[in-house]
C-alpha beads as a LAMMPS data file, in Angstrom:
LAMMPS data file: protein, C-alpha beads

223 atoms
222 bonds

1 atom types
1 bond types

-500.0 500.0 xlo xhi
-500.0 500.0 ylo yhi
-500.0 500.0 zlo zhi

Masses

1 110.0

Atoms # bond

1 1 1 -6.809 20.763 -11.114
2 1 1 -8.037 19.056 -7.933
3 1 1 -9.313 21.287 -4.998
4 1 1 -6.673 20.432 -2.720
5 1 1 -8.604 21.486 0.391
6 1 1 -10.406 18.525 0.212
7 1 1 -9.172 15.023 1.736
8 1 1 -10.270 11.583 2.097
9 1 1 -11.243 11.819 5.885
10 1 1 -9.450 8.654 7.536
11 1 1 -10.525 6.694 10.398
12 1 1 -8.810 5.488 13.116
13 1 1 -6.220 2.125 12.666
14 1 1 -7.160 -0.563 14.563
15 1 1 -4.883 -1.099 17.492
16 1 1 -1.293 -2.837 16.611
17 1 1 -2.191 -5.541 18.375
18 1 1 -5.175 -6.056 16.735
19 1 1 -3.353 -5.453 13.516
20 1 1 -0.957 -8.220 14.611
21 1 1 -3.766 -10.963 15.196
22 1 1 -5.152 -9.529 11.840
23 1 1 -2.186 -10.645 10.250
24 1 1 -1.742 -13.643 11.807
25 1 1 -5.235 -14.926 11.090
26 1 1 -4.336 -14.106 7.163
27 1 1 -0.755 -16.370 7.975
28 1 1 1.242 -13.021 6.731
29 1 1 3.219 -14.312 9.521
30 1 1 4.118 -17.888 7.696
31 1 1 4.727 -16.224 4.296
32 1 1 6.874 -14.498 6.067
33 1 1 8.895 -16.604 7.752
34 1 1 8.117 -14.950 10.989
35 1 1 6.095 -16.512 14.314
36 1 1 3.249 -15.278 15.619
37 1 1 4.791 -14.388 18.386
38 1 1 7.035 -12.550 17.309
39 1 1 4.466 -10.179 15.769
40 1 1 2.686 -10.096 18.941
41 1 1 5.855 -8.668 20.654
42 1 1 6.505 -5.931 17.924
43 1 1 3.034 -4.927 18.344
44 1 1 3.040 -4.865 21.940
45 1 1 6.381 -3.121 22.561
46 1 1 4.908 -0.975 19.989
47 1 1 1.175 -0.203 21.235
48 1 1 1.988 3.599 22.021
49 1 1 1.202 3.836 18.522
50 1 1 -2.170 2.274 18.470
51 1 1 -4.925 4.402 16.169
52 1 1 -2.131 6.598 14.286
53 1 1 0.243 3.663 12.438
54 1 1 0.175 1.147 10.417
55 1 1 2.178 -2.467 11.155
56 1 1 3.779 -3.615 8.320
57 1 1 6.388 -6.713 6.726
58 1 1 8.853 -5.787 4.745
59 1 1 8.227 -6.377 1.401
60 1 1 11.730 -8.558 1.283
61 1 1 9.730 -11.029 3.495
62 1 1 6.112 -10.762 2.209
63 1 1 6.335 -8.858 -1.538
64 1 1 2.842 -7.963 -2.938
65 1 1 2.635 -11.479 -5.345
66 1 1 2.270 -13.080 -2.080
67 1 1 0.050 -10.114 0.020
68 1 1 -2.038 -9.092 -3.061
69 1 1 -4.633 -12.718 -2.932
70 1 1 -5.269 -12.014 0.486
71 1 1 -7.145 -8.911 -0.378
72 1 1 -11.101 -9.045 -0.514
73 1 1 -13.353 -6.574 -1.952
74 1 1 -17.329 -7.851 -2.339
75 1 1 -16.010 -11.638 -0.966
76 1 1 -13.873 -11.484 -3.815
77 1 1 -9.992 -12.164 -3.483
78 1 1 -7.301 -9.444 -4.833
79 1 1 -4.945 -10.256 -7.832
80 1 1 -2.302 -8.764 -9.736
81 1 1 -2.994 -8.025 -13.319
82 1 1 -1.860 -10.517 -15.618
83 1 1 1.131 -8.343 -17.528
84 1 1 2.627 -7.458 -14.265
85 1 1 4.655 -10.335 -13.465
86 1 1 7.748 -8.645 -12.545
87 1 1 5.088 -6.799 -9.817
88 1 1 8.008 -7.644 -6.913
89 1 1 10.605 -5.619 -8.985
90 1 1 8.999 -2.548 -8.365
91 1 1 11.162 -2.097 -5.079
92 1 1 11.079 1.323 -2.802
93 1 1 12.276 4.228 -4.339
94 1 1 13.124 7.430 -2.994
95 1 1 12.128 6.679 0.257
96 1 1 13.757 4.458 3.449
97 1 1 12.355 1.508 4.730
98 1 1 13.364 0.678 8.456
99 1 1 15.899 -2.151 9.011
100 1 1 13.809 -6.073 10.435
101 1 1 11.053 -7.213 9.561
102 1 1 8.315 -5.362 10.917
103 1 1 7.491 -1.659 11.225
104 1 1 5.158 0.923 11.476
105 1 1 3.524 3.387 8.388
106 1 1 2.530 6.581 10.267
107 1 1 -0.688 8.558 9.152
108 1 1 -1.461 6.196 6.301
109 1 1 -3.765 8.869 3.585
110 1 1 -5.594 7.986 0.451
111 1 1 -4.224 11.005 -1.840
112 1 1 -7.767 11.811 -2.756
113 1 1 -7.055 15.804 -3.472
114 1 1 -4.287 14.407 -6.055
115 1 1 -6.927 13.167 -7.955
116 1 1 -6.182 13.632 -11.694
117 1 1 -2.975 13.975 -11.205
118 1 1 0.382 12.262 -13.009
119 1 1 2.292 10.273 -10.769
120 1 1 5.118 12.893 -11.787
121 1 1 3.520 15.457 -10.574
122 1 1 2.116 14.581 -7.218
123 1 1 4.878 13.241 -6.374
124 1 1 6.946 16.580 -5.555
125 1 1 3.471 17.693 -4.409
126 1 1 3.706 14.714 -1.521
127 1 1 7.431 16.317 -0.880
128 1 1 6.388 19.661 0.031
129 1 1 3.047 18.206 2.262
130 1 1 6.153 16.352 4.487
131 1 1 5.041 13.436 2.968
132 1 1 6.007 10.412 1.824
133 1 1 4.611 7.945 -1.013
134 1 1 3.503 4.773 -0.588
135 1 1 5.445 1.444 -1.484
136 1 1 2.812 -0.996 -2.562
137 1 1 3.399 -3.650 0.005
138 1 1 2.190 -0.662 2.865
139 1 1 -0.761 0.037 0.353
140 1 1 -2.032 -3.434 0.288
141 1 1 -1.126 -3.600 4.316
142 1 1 -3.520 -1.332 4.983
143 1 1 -5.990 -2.598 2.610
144 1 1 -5.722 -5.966 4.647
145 1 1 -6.091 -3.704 8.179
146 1 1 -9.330 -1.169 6.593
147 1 1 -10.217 -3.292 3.435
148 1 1 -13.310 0.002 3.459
149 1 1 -10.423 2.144 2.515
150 1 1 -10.715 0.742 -1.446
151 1 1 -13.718 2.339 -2.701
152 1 1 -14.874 2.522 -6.742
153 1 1 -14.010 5.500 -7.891
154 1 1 -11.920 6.596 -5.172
155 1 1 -8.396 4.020 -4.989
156 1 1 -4.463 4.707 -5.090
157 1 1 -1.657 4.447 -6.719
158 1 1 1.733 3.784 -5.051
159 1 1 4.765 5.395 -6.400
160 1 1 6.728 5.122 -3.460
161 1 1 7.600 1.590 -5.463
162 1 1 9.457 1.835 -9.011
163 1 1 11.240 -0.522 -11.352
164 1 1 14.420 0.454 -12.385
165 1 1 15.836 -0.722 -15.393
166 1 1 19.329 -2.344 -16.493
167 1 1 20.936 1.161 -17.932
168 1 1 19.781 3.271 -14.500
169 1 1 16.601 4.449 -15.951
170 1 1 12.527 4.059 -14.865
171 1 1 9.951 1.783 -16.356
172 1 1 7.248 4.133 -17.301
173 1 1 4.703 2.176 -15.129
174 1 1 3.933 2.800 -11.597
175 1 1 1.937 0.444 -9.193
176 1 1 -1.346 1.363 -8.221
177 1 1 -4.497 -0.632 -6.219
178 1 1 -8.213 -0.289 -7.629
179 1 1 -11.215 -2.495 -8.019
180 1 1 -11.857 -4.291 -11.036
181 1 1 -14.538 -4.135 -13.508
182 1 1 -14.365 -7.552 -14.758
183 1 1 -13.317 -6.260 -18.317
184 1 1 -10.861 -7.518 -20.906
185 1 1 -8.247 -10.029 -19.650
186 1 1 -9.323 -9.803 -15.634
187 1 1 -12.318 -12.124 -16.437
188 1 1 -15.581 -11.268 -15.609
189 1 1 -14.945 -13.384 -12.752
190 1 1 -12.900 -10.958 -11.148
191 1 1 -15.613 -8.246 -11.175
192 1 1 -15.280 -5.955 -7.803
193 1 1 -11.899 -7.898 -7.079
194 1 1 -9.310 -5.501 -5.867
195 1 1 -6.535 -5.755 -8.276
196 1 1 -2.495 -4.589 -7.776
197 1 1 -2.473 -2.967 -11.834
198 1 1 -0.111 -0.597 -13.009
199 1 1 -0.540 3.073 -14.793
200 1 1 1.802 5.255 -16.882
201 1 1 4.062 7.674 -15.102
202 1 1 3.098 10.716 -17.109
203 1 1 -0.305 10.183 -17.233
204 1 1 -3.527 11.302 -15.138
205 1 1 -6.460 9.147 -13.450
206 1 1 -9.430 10.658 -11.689
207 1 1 -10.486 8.159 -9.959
208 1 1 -6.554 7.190 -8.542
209 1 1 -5.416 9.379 -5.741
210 1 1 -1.884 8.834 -4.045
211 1 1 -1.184 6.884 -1.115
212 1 1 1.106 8.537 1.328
213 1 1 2.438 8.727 5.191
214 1 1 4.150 11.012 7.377
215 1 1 6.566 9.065 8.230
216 1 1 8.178 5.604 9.271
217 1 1 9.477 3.994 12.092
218 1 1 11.407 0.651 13.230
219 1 1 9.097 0.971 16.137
220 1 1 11.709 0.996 19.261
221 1 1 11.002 4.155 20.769
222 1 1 7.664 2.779 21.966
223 1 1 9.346 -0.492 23.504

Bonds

1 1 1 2
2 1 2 3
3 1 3 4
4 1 4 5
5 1 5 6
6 1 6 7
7 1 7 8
8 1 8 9
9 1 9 10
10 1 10 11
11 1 11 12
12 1 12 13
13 1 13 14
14 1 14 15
15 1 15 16
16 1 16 17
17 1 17 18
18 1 18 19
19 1 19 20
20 1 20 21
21 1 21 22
22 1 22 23
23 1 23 24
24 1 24 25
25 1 25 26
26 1 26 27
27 1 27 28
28 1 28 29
29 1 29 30
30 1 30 31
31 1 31 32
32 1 32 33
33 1 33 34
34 1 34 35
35 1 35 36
36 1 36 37
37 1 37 38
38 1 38 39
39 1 39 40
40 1 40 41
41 1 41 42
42 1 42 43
43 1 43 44
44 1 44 45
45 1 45 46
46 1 46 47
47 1 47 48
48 1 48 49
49 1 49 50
50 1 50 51
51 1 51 52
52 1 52 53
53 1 53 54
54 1 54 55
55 1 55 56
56 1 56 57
57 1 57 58
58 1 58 59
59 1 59 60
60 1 60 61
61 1 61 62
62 1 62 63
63 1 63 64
64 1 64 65
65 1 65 66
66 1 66 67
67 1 67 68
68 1 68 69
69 1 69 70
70 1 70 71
71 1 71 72
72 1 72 73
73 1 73 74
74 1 74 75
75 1 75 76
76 1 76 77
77 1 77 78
78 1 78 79
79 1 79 80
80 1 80 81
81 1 81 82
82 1 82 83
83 1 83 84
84 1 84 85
85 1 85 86
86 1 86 87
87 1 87 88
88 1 88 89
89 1 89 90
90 1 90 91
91 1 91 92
92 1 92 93
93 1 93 94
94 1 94 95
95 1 95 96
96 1 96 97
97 1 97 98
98 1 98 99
99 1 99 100
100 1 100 101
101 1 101 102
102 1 102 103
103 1 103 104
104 1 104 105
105 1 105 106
106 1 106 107
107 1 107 108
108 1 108 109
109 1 109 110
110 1 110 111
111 1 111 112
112 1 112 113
113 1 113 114
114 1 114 115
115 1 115 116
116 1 116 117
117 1 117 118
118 1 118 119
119 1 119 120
120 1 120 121
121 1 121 122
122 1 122 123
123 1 123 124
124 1 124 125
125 1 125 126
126 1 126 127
127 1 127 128
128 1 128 129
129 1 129 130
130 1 130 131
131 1 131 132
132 1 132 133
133 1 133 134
134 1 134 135
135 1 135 136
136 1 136 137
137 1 137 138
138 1 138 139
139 1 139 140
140 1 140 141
141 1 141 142
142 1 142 143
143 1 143 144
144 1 144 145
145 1 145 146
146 1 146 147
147 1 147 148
148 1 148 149
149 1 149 150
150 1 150 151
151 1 151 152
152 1 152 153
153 1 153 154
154 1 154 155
155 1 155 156
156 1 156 157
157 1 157 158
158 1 158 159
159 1 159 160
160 1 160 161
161 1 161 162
162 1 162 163
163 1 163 164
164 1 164 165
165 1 165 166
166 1 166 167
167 1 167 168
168 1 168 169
169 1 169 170
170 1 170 171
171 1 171 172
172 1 172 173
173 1 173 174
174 1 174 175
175 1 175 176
176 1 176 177
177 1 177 178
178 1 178 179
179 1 179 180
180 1 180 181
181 1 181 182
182 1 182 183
183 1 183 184
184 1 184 185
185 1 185 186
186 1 186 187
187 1 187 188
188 1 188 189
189 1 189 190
190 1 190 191
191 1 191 192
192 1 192 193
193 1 193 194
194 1 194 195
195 1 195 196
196 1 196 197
197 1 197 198
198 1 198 199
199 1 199 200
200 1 200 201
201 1 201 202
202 1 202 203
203 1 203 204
204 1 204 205
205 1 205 206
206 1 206 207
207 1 207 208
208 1 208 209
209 1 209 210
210 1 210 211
211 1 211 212
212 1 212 213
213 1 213 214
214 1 214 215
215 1 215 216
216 1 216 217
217 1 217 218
218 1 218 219
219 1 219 220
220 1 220 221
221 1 221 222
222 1 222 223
């Protein structure tokens, strides 16, 4: 079992307006459907924040098929593994998503002392740390903010998003964010790409940690 003393020491956000412009020079903003200005305001109204949260879209108006290309690892750009097409399906689970477009992901953390294990069982481990998993659009938000944050060896899963199926019950696959080696159907191409992939709910990585936050918030109490 992991030594759970141990955690992946995180630096500070950039401020939420510089997370805004960040966003806007990517064009987050047009996929969207939102103006630049408006993200300007959230972030603004929301600055009292800066350093400790993340700004995010909803993934009902920018879903990870559309955030996942912007990603960049080694000048190359992110992807989504080729037998993941239903990737946007995998919708939050489990935990509450604020109401508008925009919010903020408090505390954003890797999961590194989760290393090795199942997605089923950090996830009550998360519970009883007051925390909260990841969906993947917040995962590959903050890889967009602190792209440093995807390291070989040391990436995330995000089981905070789940696919439920037609009779009530879970596809076995969970979402997770590494780099790619270039192997198999990626293309060597894709070598050191960062790639939205998937891995079995019941089984163990040591190399995927968990991404999770404390918390989130429609932002308004900073306005």
């Amino acid at each position: 079992m992991p030594d759970l003393s141990t955690r992946y020491a995180v630096t500070a956000l950039p401020s939420l307006p510089d997370q805004a412009e960040r966003l806007i020079e990517l064009g987050v903003h047009d996929l969207a459907g939102l103006s630049a200005e408006e993200i300007r305001t959230f972030a603004e109204k929301a600055g009292a924040a800066e350093g400790e949260a993340l700004l995010a879209v909803h993934p009902d108006r920018a879903p990870a098929s559309v955030l996942a290309p912007l990603l960049r690892n080694e000048g190359k750009p992110g992807f989504v593994v080729v037998d993941m097409t239903d990737v946007d399906e995998f919708a939050p689970t489990g935990v509450e998503l604020p109401e508008g477009p925009l919010y903020l992901v408090a505390a954003p953390d890797r999961g590194d002392h989760l290393a090795n294990w199942s997605p089923e069982e950090a996830l009550p481990a998360l519970a009883a740390e007051d925390r909260s998993p990841l969906v993947l659009s917040e995962g590959i938000h903050w890889l967009l903010q602190q792209p440093e944050v995807l390291e070989r060896n040391r990436c995330f899963m995000t089981i905070g998003s789940r696919l439920r199926k037609p009779k009530g019950t879970f596809d076995a696959r969970t979402p997770a964010i590494w780099i790619s080696n270039g192997t198999g159907r990626d293309g060597r191409e894709r070598r050191d790409a960062p790639k939205v992939g998937w891995c079995w709910w019941g089984n163990r990585h040591t190399w995927l940690g968990f991404g999770s936050t404390t918390g989130r918030s429609a932002g308004h109490a900073a306005g």
